[in-house]
C-alpha positions in Angstrom: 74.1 110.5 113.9 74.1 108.2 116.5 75.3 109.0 120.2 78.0 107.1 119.8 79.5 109.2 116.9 78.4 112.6 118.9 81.3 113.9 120.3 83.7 113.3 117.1 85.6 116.4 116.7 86.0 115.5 112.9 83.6 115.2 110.1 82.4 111.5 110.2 83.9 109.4 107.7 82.0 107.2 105.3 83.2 103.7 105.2 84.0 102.1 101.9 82.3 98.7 100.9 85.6 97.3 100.6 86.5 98.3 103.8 83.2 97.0 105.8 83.3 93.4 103.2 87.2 92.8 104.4 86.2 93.5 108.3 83.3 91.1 108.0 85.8 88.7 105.9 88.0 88.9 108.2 86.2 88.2 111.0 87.4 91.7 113.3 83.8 93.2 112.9 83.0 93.2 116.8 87.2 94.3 117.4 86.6 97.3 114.7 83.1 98.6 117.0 85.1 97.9 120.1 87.2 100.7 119.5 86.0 104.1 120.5 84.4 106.0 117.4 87.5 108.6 117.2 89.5 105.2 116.3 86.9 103.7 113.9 86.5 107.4 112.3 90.8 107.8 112.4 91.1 104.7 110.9 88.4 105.3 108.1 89.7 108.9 107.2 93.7 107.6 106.5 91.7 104.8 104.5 90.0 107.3 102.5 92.7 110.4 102.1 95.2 107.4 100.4 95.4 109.0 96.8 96.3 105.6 95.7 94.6 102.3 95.5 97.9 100.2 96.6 97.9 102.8 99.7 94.6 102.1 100.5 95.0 98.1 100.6 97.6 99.0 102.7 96.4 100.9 105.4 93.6 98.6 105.1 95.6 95.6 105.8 97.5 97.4 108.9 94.0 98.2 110.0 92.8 94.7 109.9 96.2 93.7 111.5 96.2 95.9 114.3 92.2 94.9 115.0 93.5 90.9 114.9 96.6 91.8 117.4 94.9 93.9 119.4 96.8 96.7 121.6 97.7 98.8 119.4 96.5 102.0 117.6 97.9 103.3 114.2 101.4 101.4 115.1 101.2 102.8 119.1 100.6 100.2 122.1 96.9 101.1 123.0 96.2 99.4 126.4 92.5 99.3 126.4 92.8 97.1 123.0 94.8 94.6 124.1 93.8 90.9 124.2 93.9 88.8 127.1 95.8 85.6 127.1 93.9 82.4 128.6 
């Protein structure tokens, strides 16, 4: 585990192939390793407890929303995220 991912309090999360091919289609790669890893493993542990495969796509596309946007977190305004306007 890299230092990085050290001080996660939860088990780290595996990310799905679907999940890393839609960042890197989507072009919010670099947003998604911005965040701090308690966001990236958050984000990749709601992805992967969804029971369903519609729920997944779902969080998935909020998660790829919120990483376009910027300053937000799981649908709460998250300063440090936010994009600055030119």
């Amino acid at each position: 585990m890299n230092d990085k991912h050290s001080s996660l309090q939860r088990a780290q999360q595996p990310m799905p192939v679907f999940v890393r091919q839609a960042l890197t289609e989507q072009g919010v790669w670099e947003e998604y390793h911005r965040r701090p890893a308690y966001q990236q493993n958050d984000y990749l542990m709601w992805i992967n407890n969804a029971k369903h495969e519609e729920t997944k796509n779902k969080r998935l596309a909020q998660m790829l929303h919120e990483l376009k946007t910027g300053g937000v977190y799981m649908r709460m305004k998250h300063k440090p995220s936010q994009k600055s306007i030119l």
